[in-house]
N, C-alpha and C positions, 0 to 999 in steps of 0.2 A: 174480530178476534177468532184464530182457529185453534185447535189444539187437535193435532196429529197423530194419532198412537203408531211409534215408531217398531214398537216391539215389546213382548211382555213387560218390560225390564227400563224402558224411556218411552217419553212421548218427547216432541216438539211446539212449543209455546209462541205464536209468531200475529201481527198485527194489532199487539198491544200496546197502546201508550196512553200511562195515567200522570200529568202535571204536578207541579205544587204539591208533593206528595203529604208535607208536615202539615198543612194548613186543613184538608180536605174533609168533608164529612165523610166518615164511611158508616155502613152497613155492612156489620160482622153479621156472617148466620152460618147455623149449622144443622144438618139434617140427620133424624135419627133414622132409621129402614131396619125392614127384618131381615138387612144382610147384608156383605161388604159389594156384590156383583150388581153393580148396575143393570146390568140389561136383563134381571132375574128378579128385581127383591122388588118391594114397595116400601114409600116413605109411611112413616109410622109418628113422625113431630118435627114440628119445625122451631127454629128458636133463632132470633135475630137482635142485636143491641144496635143505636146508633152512638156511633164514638167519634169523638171530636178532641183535638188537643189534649188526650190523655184523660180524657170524661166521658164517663158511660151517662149520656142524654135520654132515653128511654127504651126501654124494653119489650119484643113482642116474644111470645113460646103460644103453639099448639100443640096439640096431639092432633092425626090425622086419620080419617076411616081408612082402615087398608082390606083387601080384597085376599092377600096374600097374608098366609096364619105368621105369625113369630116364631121361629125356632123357638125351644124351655132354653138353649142356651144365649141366646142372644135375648131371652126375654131378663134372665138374670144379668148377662151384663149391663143392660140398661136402665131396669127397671119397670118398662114398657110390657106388660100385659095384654093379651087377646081382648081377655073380657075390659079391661079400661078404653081400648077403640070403641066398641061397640055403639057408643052415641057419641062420637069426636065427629065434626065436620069433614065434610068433604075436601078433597083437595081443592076439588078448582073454587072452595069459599076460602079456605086458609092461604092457598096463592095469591089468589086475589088483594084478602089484606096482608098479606107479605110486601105487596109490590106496595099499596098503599103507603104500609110502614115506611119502606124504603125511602117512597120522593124520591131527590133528584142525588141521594148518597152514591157513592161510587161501592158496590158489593165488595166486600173482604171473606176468603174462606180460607182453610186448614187443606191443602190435598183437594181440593173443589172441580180444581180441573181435570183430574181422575174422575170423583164419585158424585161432588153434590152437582155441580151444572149436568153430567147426564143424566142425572135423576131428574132435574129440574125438566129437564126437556121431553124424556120421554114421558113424564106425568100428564104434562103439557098437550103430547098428542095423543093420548091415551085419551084424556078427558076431552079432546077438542077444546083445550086451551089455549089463544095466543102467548106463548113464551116471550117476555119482555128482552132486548137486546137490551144490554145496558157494560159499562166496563169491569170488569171484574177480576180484581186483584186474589192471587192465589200464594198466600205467603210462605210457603215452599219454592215457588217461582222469583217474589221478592229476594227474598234468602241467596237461593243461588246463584240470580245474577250477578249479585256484590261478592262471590264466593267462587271460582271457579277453581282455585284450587282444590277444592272441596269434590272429596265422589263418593256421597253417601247416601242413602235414600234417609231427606229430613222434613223424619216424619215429627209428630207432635212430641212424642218422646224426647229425638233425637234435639229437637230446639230446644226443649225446658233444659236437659242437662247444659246442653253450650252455652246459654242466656241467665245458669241456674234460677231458675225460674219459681216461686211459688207457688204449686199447686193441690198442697193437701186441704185447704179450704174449699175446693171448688170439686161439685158434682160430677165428676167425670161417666163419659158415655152418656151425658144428659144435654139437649141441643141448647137449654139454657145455658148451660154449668160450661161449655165446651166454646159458646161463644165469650165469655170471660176472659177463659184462657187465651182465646186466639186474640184477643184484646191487646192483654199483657204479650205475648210474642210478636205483637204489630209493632207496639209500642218500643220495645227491645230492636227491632228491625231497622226502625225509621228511627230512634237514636242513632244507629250506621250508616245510614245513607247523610244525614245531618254531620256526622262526624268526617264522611268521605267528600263533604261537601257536592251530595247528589241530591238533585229536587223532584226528579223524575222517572219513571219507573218506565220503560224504552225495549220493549220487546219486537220493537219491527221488524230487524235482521232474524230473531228467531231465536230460541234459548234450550237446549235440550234438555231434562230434568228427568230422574228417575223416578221411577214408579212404587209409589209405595206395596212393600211384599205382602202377598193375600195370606192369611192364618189357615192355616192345617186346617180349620173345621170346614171351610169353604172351597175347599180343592176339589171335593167329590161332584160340584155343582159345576164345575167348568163342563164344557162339551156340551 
C-alpha cells in the first residue's frame, strides 16, 4: 500500500486491494492528537470498534501519555485535558493492544491515509516500535473511487450530509464516538458498492483523492 502526497490539495492511493468487501471483519479506529499536522502533533487516544455485517462486535478507546502539551483549543474540541494524560499509558502499551484488538480485521479509517496511518508510523519510530503492515481501507478513498464525478474534499461532514446521516447522538471529536460514525458511513458506502454490484475495493492502478483542508488555527504551525 503507498499513499503519495501529490500536492497540498491530492495525494495518490495505489497498491490497494481489499476482497469480499460486504462480508469482511473490519476494524474501524480513530485517533485523537493535539493537532491536525502529523509530522508535529502527538496522539492523545485511541478508539477502535470491530464491525461485522452492520454489528458493532466489541469495543477498544485509550487515552495516550503524550509528550507534546494540547493546545486549550484543541483541548475543548475534544474534551482531552493535559492533566487527564498524566497517568494514561504509553503508546507503544496501547499500540500494542490496538493491534491485539484488531487480529486478523482489515483496518477502516475517516481521512487515515492523510492523518491517522502517519501518525501511526511515526509513533512507531519514535518509540522503536514495529508498525504492523496490515490493509487498510480509508473511506474517503472507498467513496471516491465509486464517485469520480465527484470533486470535493469528502471529509466526515461532507459524507453525513450526502448519506444524511445521524449524528447528534454520537460524541464527536472523541476516537470512541468518531469510530461509530465511521461505522455508519461504511455501512452507507458498502450499500453502493452492493448496489453497483462491486465486491471489491481495487486500488492497484492508483486513485487520486483530495486532501482534506487544514483549519485556520493550524496554518501558523506549517513551515
Amino acid at each position: 500500500m503507498n499513499i503519495t502526497f501529490l500536492s497540498n490539495d491530492v495525494y495518490l492511493a495505489d497498491g490497494i486491494r481489499v476482497d469480499n468487501l460486504v462480508d469482511r471483519l473490519y476494524c474501524i479506529f480513530d485517533l485523537e492528537g493535539t493537532g491536525i499536522l502529523a509530522e508535529h502533533e502527538s496522539i492523545t487516544q485511541f478508539g477502535a470498534i470491530l464491525y461485522q455485517n452492520g454489528r458493532v462486535l466489541d469495543t477498544f478507546t485509550s487515552l495516550v501519555n503524550s509528550t507534546t502539551p494540547i493546545p486549550e483549543a484543541v483541548q475543548q474540541l475534544t474534551g482531552i485535558s493535559n492533566e487527564s494524560l498524566v497517568d494514561a499509558p504509553s503508546y507503544s502499551e496501547v499500540y500494542r493492544r490496538f493491534i491485539e484488538f484488531c487480529g486478523d480485521a482489515v483496518l477502516v479509517t475517516q481521512a487515515g491515509y492523510e492523518y491517522d496511518l502517519p501518525m501511526l508510523k511515526k509513533h512507531c519510530h519514535l518509540h522503536d516500535v514495529p508498525y504492523v503492515e496490515r490493509p487498510v481501507i480509508d473511506t474517503k478513498a472507498l467513496f471516491a473511487a465509486i464517485h469520480p464525478e465527484l470533486d470535493e474534499v469528502f471529509s466526515t461532514d461532507y459524507l453525513i450530509d450526502y448519506y444524511g446521516i445521524e449524528d447528534t447522538d454520537i460524541k464527536r471529536h472523541d476516537a470512541a464516538g468518531d469510530c461509530v460514525l465511521i461505522s455508519r458511513i461504511l455501512m452507507r458506502i458498502l450499500a453502493e458498492y452492493r448496489t453497483k454490484q462491486l465486491a471489491d475495493f481495487d486500488l492497484t492502478e492508483g486513485l487520486k483523492v483530495r486532501r482534506f483542508i487544514i483549519p485556520q488555527m493550524y496554518l501558523s504551525k506549517q513551515g
